[in-house]
N, CA, C and O atoms as CSV, one atom per row, in Angstrom:
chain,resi,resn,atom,element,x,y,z
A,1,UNK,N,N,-20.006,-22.988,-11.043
A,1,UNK,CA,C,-19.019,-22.214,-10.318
A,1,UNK,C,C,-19.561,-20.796,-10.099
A,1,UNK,O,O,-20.150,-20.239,-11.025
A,2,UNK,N,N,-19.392,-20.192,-8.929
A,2,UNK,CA,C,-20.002,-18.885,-8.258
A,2,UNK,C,C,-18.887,-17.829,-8.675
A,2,UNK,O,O,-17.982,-17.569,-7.881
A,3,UNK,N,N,-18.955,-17.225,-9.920
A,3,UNK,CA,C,-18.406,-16.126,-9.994
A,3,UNK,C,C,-18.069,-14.959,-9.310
A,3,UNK,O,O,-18.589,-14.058,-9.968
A,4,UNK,N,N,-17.415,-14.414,-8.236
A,4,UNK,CA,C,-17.471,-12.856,-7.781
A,4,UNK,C,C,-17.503,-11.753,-8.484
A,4,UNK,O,O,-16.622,-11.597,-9.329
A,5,UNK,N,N,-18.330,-10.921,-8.335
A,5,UNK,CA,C,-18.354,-9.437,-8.860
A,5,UNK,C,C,-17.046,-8.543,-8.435
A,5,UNK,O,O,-16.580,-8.405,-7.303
A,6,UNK,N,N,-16.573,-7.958,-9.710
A,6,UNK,CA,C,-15.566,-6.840,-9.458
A,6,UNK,C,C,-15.706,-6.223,-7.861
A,6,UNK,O,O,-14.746,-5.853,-7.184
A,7,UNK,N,N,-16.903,-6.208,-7.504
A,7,UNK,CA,C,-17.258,-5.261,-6.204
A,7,UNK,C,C,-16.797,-6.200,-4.877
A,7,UNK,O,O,-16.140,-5.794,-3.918
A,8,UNK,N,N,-17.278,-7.454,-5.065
A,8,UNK,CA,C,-17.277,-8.305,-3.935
A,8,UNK,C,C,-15.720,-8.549,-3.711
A,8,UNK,O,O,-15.052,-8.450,-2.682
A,9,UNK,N,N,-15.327,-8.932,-5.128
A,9,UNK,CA,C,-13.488,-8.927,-4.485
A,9,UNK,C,C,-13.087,-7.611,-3.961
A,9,UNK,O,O,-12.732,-7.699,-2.786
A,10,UNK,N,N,-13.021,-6.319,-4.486
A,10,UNK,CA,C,-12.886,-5.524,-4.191
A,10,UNK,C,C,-12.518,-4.855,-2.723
A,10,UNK,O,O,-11.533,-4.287,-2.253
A,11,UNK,N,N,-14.211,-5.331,-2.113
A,11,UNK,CA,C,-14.416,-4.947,-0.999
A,11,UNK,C,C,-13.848,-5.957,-0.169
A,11,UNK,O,O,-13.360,-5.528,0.877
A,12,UNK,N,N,-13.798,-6.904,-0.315
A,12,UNK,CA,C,-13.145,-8.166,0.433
A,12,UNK,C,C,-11.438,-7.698,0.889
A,12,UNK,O,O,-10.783,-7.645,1.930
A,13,UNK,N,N,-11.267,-7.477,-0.256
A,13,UNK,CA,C,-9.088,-6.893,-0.689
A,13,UNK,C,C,-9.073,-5.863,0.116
A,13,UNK,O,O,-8.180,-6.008,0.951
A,14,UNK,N,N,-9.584,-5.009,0.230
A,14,UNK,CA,C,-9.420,-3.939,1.225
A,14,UNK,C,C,-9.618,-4.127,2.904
A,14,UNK,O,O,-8.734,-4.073,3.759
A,15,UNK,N,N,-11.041,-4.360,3.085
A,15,UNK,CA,C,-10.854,-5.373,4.574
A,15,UNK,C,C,-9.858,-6.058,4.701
A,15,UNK,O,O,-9.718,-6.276,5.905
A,16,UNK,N,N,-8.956,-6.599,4.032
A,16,UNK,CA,C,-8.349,-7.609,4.540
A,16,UNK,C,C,-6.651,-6.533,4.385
A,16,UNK,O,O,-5.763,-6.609,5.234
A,17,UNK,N,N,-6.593,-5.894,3.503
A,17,UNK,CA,C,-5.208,-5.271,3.493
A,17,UNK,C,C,-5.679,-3.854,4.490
A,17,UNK,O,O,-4.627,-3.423,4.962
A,18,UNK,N,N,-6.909,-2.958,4.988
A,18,UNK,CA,C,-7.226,-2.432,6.457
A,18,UNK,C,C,-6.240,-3.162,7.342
A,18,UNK,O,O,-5.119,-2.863,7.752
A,19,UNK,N,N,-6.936,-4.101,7.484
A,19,UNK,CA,C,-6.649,-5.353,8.830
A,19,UNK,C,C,-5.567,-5.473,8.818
A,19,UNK,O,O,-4.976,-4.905,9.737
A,20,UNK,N,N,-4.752,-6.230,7.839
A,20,UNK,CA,C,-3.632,-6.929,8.096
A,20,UNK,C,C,-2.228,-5.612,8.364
A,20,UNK,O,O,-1.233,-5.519,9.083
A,21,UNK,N,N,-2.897,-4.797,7.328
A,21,UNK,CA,C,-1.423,-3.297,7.585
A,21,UNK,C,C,-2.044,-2.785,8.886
A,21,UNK,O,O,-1.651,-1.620,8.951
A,22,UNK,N,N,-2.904,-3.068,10.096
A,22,UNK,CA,C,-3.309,-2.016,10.993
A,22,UNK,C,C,-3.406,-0.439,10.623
A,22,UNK,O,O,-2.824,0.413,11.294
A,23,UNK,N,N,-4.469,-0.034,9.106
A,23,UNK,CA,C,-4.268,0.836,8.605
A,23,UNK,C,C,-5.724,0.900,9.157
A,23,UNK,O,O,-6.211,-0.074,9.730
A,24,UNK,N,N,-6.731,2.607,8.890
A,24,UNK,CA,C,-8.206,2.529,9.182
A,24,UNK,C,C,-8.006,3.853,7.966
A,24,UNK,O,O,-7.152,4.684,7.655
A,25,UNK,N,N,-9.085,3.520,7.635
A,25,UNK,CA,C,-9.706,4.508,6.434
A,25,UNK,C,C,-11.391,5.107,6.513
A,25,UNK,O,O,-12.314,4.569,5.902
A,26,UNK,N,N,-11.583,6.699,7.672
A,26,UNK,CA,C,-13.037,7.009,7.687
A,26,UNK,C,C,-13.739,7.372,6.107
A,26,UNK,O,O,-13.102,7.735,5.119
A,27,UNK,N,N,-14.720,7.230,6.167
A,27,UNK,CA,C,-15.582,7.273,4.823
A,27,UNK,C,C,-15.844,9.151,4.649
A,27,UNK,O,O,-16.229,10.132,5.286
A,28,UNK,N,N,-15.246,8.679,3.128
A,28,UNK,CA,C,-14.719,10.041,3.037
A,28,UNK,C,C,-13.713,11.168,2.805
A,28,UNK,O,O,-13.752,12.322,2.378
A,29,UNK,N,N,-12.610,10.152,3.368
A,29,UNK,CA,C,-11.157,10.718,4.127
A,29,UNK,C,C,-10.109,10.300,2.500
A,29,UNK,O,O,-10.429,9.432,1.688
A,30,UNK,N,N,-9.147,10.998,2.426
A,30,UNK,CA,C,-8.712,10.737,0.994
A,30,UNK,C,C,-7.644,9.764,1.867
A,30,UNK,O,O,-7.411,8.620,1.477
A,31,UNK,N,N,-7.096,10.246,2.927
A,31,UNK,CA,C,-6.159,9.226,3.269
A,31,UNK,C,C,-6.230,8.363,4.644
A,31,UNK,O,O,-7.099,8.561,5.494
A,32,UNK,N,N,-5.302,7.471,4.748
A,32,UNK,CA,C,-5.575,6.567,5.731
A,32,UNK,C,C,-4.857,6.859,7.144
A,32,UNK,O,O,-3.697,7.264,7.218
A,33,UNK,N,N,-5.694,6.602,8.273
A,33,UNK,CA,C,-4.361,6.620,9.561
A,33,UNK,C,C,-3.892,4.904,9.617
A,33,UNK,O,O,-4.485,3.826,9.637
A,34,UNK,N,N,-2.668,5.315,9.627
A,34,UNK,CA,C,-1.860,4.144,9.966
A,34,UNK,C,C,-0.964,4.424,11.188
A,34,UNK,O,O,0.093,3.794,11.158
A,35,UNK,N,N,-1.116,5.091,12.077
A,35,UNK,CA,C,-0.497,5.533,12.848
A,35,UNK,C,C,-0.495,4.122,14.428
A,35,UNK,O,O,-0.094,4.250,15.585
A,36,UNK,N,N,-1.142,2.898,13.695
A,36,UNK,CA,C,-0.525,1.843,14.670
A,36,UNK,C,C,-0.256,0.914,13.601
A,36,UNK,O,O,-0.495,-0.278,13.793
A,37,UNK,N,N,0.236,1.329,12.441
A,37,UNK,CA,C,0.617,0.338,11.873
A,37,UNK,C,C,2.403,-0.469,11.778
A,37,UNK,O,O,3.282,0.333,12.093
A,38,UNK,N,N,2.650,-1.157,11.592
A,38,UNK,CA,C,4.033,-1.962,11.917
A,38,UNK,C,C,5.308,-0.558,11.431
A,38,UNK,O,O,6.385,-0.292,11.963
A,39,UNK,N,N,4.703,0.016,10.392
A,39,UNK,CA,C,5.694,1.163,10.143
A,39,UNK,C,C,5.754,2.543,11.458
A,39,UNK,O,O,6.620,3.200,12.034
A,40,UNK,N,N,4.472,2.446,11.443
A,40,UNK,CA,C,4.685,3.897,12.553
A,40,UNK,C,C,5.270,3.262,13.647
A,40,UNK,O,O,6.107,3.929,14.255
A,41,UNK,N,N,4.991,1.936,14.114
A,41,UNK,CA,C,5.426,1.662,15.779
A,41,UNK,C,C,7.179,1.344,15.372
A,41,UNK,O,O,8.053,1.311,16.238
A,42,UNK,N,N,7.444,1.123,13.843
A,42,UNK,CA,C,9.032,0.976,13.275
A,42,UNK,C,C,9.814,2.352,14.013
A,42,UNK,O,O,10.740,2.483,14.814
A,43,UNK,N,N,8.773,3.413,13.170
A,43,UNK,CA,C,9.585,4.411,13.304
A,43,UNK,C,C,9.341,5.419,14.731
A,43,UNK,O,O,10.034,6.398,15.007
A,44,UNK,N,N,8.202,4.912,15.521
A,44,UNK,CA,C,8.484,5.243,16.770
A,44,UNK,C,C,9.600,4.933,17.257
A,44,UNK,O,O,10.490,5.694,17.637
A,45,UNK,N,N,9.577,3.874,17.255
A,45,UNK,CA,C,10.759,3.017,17.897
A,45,UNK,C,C,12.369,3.925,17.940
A,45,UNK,O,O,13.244,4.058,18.796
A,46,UNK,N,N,12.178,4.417,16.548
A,46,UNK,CA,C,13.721,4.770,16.365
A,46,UNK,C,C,13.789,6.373,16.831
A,46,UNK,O,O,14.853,6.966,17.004
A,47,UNK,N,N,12.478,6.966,17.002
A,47,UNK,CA,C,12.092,8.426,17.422
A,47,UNK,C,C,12.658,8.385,19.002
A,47,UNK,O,O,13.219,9.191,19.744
A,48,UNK,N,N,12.303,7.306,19.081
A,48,UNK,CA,C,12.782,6.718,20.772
A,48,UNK,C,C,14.294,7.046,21.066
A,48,UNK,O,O,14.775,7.739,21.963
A,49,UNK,N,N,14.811,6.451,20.200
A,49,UNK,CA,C,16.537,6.718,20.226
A,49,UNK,C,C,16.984,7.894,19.647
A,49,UNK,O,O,18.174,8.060,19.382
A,50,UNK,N,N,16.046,8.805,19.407
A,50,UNK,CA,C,16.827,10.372,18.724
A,50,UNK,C,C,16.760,9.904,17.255
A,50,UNK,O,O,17.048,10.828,16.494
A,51,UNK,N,N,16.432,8.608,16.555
A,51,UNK,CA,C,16.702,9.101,14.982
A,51,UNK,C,C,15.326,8.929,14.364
A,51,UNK,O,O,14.291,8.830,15.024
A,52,UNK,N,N,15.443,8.892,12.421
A,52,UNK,CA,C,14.336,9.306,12.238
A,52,UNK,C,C,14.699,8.743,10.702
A,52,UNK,O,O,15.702,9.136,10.106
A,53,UNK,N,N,13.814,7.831,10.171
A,53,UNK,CA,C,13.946,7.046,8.986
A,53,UNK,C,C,13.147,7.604,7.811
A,53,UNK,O,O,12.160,6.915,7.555
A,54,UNK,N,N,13.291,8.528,7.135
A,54,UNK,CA,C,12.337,9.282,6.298
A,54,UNK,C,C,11.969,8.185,5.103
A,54,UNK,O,O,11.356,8.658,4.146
A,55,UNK,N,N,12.224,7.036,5.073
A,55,UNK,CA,C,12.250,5.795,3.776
A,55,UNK,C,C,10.798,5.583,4.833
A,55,UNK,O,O,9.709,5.876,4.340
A,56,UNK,N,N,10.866,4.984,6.519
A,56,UNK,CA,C,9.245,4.449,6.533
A,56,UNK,C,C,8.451,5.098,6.492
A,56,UNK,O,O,7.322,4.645,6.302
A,57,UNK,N,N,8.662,6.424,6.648
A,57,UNK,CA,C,7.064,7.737,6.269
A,57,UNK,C,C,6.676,7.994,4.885
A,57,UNK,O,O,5.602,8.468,4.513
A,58,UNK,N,N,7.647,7.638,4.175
A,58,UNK,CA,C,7.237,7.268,2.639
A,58,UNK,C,C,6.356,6.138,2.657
A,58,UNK,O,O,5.189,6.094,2.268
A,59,UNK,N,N,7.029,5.266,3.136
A,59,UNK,CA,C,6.403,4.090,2.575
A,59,UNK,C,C,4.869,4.003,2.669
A,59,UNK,O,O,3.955,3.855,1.858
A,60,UNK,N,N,4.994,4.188,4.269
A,60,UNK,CA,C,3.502,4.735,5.036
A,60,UNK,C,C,2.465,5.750,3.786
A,60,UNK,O,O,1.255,5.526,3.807
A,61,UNK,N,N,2.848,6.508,3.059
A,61,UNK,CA,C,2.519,7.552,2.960
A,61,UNK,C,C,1.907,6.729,1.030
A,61,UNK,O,O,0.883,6.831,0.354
A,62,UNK,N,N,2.764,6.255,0.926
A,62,UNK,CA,C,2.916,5.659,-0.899
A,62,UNK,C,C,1.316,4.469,-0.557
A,62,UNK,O,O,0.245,4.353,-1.151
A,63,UNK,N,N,1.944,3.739,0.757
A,63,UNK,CA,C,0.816,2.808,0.728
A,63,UNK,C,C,-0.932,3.275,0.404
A,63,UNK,O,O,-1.761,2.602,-0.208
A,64,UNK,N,N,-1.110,4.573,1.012
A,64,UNK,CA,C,-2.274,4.890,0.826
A,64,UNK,C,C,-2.789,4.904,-0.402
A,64,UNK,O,O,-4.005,5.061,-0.522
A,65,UNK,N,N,-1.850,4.723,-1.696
A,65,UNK,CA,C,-2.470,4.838,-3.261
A,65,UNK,C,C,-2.954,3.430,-3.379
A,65,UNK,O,O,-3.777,3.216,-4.269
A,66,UNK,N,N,-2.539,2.347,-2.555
A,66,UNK,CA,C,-3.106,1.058,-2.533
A,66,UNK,C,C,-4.812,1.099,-2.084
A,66,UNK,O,O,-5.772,0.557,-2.633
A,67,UNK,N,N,-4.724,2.218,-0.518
A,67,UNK,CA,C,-6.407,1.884,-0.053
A,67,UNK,C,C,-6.928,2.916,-1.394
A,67,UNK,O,O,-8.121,2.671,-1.572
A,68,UNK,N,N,-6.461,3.933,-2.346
A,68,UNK,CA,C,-6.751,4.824,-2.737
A,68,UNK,C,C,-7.956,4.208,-3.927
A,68,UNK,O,O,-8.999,4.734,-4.317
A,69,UNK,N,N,-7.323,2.891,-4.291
A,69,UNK,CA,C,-7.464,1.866,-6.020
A,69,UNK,C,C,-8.380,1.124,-4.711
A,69,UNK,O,O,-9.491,1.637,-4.849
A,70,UNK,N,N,-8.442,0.336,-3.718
A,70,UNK,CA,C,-9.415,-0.591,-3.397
A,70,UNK,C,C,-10.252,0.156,-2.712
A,70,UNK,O,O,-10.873,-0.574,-1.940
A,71,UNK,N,N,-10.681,1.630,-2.585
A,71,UNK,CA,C,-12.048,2.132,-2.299
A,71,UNK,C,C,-12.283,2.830,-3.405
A,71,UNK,O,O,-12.961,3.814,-3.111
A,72,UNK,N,N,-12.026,2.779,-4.606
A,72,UNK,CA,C,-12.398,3.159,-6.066
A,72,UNK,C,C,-13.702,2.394,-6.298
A,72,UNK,O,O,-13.652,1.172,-6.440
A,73,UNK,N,N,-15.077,3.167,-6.352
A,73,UNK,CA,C,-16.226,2.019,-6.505
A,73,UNK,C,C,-16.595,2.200,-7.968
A,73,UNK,O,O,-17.591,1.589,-8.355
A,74,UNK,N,N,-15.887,3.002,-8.888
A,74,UNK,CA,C,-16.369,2.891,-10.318
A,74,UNK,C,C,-16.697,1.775,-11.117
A,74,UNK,O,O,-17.713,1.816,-11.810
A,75,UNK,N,N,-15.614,0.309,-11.103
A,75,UNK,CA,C,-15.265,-0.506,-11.709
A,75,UNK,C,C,-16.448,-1.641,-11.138
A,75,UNK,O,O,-16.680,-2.697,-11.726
A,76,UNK,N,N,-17.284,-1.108,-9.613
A,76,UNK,CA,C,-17.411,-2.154,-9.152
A,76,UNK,C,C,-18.694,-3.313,-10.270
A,76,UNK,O,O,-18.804,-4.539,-10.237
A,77,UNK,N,N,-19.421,-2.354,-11.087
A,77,UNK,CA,C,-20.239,-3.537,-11.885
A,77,UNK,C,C,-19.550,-4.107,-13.383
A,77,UNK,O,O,-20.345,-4.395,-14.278
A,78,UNK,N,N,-18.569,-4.210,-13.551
A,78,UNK,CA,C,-17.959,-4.295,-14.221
A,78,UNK,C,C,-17.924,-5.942,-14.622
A,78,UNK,O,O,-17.724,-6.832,-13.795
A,79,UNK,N,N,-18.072,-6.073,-15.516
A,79,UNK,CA,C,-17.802,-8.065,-15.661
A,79,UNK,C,C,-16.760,-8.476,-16.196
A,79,UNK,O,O,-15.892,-7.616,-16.338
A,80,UNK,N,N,-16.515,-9.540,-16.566
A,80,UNK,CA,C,-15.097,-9.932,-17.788
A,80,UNK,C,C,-15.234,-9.555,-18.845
A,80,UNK,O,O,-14.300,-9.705,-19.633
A,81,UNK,N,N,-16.453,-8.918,-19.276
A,81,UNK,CA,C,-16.431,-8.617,-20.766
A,81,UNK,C,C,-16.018,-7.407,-21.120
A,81,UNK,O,O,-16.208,-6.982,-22.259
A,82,UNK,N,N,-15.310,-6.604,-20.039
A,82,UNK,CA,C,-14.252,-5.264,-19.791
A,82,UNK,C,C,-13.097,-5.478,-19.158
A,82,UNK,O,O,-12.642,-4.659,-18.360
A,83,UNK,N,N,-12.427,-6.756,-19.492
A,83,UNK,CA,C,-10.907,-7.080,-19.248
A,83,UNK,C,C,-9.904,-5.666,-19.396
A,83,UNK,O,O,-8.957,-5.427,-18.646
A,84,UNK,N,N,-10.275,-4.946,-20.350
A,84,UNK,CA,C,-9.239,-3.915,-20.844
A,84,UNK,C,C,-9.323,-2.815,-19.762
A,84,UNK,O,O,-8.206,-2.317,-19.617
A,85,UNK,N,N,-9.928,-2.450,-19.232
A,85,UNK,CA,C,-10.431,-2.023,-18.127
A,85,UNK,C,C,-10.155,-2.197,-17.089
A,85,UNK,O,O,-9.674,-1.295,-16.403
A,86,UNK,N,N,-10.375,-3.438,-16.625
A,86,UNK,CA,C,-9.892,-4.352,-14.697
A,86,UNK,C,C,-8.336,-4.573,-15.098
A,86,UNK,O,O,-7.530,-4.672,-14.173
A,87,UNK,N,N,-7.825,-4.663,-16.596
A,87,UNK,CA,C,-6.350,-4.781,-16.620
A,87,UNK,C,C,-5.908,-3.321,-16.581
A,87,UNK,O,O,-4.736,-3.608,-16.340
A,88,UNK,N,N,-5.896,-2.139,-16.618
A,88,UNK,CA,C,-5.506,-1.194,-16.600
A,88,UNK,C,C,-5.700,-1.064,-15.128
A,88,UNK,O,O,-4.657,-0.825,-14.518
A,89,UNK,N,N,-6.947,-1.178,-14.299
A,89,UNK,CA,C,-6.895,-1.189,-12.779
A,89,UNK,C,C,-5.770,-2.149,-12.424
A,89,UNK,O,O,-5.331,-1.895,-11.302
A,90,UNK,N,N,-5.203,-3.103,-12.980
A,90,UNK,CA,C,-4.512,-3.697,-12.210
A,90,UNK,C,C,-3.283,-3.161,-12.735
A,90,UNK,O,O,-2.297,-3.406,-12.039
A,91,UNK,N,N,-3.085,-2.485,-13.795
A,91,UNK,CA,C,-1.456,-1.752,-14.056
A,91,UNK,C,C,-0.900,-1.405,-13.034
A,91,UNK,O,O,0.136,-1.701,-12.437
A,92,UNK,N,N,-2.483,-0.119,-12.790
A,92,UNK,CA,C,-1.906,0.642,-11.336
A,92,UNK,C,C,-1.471,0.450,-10.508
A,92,UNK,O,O,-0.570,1.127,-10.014
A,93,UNK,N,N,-2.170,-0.997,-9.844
A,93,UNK,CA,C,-1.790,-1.542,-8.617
A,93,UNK,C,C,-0.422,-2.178,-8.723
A,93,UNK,O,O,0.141,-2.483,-7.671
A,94,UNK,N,N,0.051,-2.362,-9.643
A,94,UNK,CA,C,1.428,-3.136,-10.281
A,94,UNK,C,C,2.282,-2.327,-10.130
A,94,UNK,O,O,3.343,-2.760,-9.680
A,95,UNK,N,N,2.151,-0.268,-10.552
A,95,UNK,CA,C,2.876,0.640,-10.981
A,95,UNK,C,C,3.277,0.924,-9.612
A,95,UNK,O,O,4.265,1.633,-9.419
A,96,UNK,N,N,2.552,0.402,-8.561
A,96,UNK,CA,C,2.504,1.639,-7.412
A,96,UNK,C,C,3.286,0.456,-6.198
A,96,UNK,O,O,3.981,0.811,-5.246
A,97,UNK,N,N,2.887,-1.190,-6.616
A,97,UNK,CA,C,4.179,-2.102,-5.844
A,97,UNK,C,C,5.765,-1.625,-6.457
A,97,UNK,O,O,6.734,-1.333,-5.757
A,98,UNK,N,N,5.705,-1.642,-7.995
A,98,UNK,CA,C,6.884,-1.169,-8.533
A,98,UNK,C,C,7.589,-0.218,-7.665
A,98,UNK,O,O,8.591,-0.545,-7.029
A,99,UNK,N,N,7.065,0.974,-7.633
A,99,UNK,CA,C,7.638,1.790,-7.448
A,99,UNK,C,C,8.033,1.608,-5.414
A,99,UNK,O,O,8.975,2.352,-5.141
A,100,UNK,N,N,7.649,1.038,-4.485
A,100,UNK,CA,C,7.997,0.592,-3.625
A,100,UNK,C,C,8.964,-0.573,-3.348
A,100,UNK,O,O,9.355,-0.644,-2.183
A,101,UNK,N,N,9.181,-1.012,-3.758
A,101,UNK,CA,C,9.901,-2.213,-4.432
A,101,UNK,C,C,11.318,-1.547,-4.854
A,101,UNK,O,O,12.402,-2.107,-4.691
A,102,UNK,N,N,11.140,-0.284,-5.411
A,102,UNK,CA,C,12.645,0.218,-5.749
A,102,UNK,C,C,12.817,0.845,-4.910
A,102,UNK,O,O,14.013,0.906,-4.626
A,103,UNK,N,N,12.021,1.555,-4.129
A,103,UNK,CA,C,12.756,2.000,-2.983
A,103,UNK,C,C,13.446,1.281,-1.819
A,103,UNK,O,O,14.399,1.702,-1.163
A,104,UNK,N,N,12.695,-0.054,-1.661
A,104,UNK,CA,C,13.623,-1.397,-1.135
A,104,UNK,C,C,14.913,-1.487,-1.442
A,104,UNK,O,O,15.856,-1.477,-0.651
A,105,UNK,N,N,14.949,-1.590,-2.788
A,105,UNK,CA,C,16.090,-1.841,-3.987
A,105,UNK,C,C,16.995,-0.755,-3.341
A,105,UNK,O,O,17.851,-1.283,-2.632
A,106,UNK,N,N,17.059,0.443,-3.366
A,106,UNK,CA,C,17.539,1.218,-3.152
A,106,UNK,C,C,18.236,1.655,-1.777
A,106,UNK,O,O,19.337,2.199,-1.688
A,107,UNK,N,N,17.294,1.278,-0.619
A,107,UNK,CA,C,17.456,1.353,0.741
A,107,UNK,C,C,18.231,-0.258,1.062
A,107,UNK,O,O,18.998,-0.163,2.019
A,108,UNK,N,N,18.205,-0.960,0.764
A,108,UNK,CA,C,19.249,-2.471,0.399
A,108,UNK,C,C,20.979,-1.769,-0.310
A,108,UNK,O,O,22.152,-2.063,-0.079
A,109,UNK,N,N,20.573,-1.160,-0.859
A,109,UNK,CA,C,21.682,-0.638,-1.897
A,109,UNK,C,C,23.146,0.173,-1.181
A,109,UNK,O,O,24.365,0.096,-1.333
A,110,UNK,N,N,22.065,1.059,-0.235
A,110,UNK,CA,C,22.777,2.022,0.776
A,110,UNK,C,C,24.143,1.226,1.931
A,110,UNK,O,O,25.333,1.341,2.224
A,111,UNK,N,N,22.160,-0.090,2.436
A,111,UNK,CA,C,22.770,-0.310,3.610
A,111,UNK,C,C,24.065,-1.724,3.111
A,111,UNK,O,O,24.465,-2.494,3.984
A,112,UNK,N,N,24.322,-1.788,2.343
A,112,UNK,CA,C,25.311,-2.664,1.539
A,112,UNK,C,C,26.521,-1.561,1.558
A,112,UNK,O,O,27.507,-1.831,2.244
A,113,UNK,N,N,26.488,-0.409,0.879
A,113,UNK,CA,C,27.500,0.763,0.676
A,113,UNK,C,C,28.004,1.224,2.259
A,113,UNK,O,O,29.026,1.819,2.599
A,114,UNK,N,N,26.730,0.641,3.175
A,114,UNK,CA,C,27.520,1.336,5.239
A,114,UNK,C,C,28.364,0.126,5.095
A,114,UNK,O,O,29.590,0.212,5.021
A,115,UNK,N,N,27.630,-1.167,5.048
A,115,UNK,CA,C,28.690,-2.481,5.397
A,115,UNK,C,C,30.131,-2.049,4.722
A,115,UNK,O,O,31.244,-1.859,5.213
A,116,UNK,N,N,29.703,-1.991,3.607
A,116,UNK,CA,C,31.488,-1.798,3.123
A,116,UNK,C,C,32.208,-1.251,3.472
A,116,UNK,O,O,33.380,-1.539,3.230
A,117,UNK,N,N,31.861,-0.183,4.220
A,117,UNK,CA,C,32.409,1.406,4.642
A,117,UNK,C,C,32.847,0.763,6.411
A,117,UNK,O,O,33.672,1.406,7.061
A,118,UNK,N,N,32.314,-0.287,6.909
A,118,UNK,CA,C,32.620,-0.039,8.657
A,118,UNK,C,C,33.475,-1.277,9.067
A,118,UNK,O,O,33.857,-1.405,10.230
Protein backbone atom coordinates (compact mmCIF):
# COMPACT_ATOMS: atom_id res chain seq x y z
CA UNK A 1 0.00 0.00 0.00
CA UNK A 2 1.36 3.60 -1.22
CA UNK A 3 1.40 5.71 1.73
CA UNK A 4 0.98 9.70 1.15
CA UNK A 5 3.25 12.16 2.71
CA UNK A 6 1.82 14.82 5.12
CA UNK A 7 2.86 17.18 2.07
CA UNK A 8 1.15 15.34 -0.78
CA UNK A 9 -2.26 15.33 1.06
CA UNK A 10 -1.74 18.62 2.04
CA UNK A 11 -1.17 20.08 -1.19
CA UNK A 12 -3.82 18.02 -2.84
CA UNK A 13 -6.66 19.54 0.16
CA UNK A 14 -5.96 22.87 -0.78
CA UNK A 15 -6.20 22.62 -4.68
CA UNK A 16 -9.17 21.11 -4.28
CA UNK A 17 -10.86 23.42 -1.41
CA UNK A 18 -9.02 26.73 -3.98
CA UNK A 19 -11.24 25.17 -6.64
CA UNK A 20 -14.23 24.07 -5.23
CA UNK A 21 -14.82 27.57 -2.84
CA UNK A 22 -13.76 29.69 -6.19
CA UNK A 23 -11.22 31.11 -3.68
CA UNK A 24 -7.32 32.06 -5.30
CA UNK A 25 -4.47 32.44 -2.96
CA UNK A 26 -1.05 34.51 -4.68
CA UNK A 27 2.18 33.10 -3.16
CA UNK A 28 2.89 35.05 -0.46
CA UNK A 29 -0.39 36.81 0.25
CA UNK A 30 -1.60 36.08 3.96
CA UNK A 31 -5.08 36.14 2.60
CA UNK A 32 -7.25 34.84 -0.07
CA UNK A 33 -9.49 36.65 -2.87
CA UNK A 34 -12.67 35.09 -2.92
CA UNK A 35 -14.30 37.75 -4.46
CA UNK A 36 -16.08 35.16 -7.12
CA UNK A 37 -16.74 32.93 -4.66
CA UNK A 38 -20.56 31.58 -3.98
CA UNK A 39 -20.45 34.01 -0.86
CA UNK A 40 -19.37 37.21 -2.56
CA UNK A 41 -21.78 36.63 -5.70
CA UNK A 42 -24.45 35.76 -2.26
CA UNK A 43 -23.80 38.96 -1.06
CA UNK A 44 -23.60 40.85 -4.27
CA UNK A 45 -26.72 39.76 -4.96
CA UNK A 46 -28.30 41.32 -1.92
CA UNK A 47 -25.95 44.69 -2.44
CA UNK A 48 -28.16 44.62 -5.56
CA UNK A 49 -31.34 45.16 -3.55
CA UNK A 50 -29.91 47.90 -1.07
CA UNK A 51 -29.08 45.26 1.75
CA UNK A 52 -26.06 43.88 3.22
CA UNK A 53 -25.47 40.49 5.22
CA UNK A 54 -22.46 41.11 7.54
CA UNK A 55 -22.78 36.97 8.67
CA UNK A 56 -21.40 36.25 4.67
CA UNK A 57 -18.27 38.65 4.96
CA UNK A 58 -17.47 36.83 8.04
CA UNK A 59 -17.77 33.79 6.83
CA UNK A 60 -15.73 34.76 3.71
CA UNK A 61 -13.27 36.26 5.92
CA UNK A 62 -13.07 33.12 8.87
CA UNK A 63 -12.66 30.79 5.78
CA UNK A 64 -9.24 32.07 5.04
CA UNK A 65 -7.83 30.37 8.48
CA UNK A 66 -8.75 27.14 6.50
CA UNK A 67 -6.30 28.19 3.24
CA UNK A 68 -4.18 29.70 6.28
CA UNK A 69 -3.53 25.61 7.97
CA UNK A 70 -3.42 24.05 4.19
CA UNK A 71 -0.50 26.39 2.96
CA UNK A 72 1.31 25.76 6.37
CA UNK A 73 4.47 23.79 4.86
CA UNK A 74 6.06 23.04 8.36
CA UNK A 75 4.37 19.66 9.03
CA UNK A 76 4.94 18.76 5.46
CA UNK A 77 7.84 15.88 6.27
CA UNK A 78 6.27 14.73 9.01
CA UNK A 79 5.31 10.82 9.22
CA UNK A 80 2.92 8.85 11.63
CA UNK A 81 5.47 8.58 14.04
CA UNK A 82 4.35 12.41 15.06
CA UNK A 83 0.60 11.67 15.43
CA UNK A 84 0.67 14.21 18.41
CA UNK A 85 1.53 16.74 16.12
CA UNK A 86 -0.79 16.12 12.69
CA UNK A 87 -3.50 15.69 15.68
CA UNK A 88 -3.05 19.08 17.04
CA UNK A 89 -2.98 20.31 13.17
CA UNK A 90 -6.12 18.77 12.92
CA UNK A 91 -7.62 20.40 16.33
CA UNK A 92 -7.26 23.53 14.49
CA UNK A 93 -8.93 22.67 11.55
CA UNK A 94 -11.82 21.23 13.84
CA UNK A 95 -11.62 24.63 16.13
CA UNK A 96 -12.05 26.86 13.18
CA UNK A 97 -15.28 24.47 11.42
CA UNK A 98 -16.55 24.79 15.12
CA UNK A 99 -16.56 28.02 15.35
CA UNK A 100 -18.46 28.53 11.84
CA UNK A 101 -20.85 26.08 12.50
CA UNK A 102 -22.07 28.29 15.46
CA UNK A 103 -22.42 31.00 13.63
CA UNK A 104 -24.90 28.86 11.40
CA UNK A 105 -26.37 27.83 14.75
CA UNK A 106 -26.89 31.20 15.50
CA UNK A 107 -27.97 32.84 12.14
CA UNK A 108 -30.74 29.64 12.06
CA UNK A 109 -31.59 30.86 15.57
CA UNK A 110 -32.50 34.53 14.47
CA UNK A 111 -34.14 33.55 11.34
CA UNK A 112 -36.56 31.14 13.49
CA UNK A 113 -37.09 34.31 16.12
CA UNK A 114 -38.32 36.63 12.34
CA UNK A 115 -40.69 33.51 11.58
CA UNK A 116 -42.25 33.78 14.89
CA UNK A 117 -42.47 37.44 14.88
CA UNK A 118 -44.37 37.77 11.07
Amino acid sequence: MDIKKFQEIRVETFKYWLKELDRTRVAGELSDNYSESYVCKWQKELTKQGQHCSFLCSIADWLDNFSDLLDDKRYDDVGTDYSEVLFRYYTKIMLIASEILEDFVYVHGKIKDIKKKI
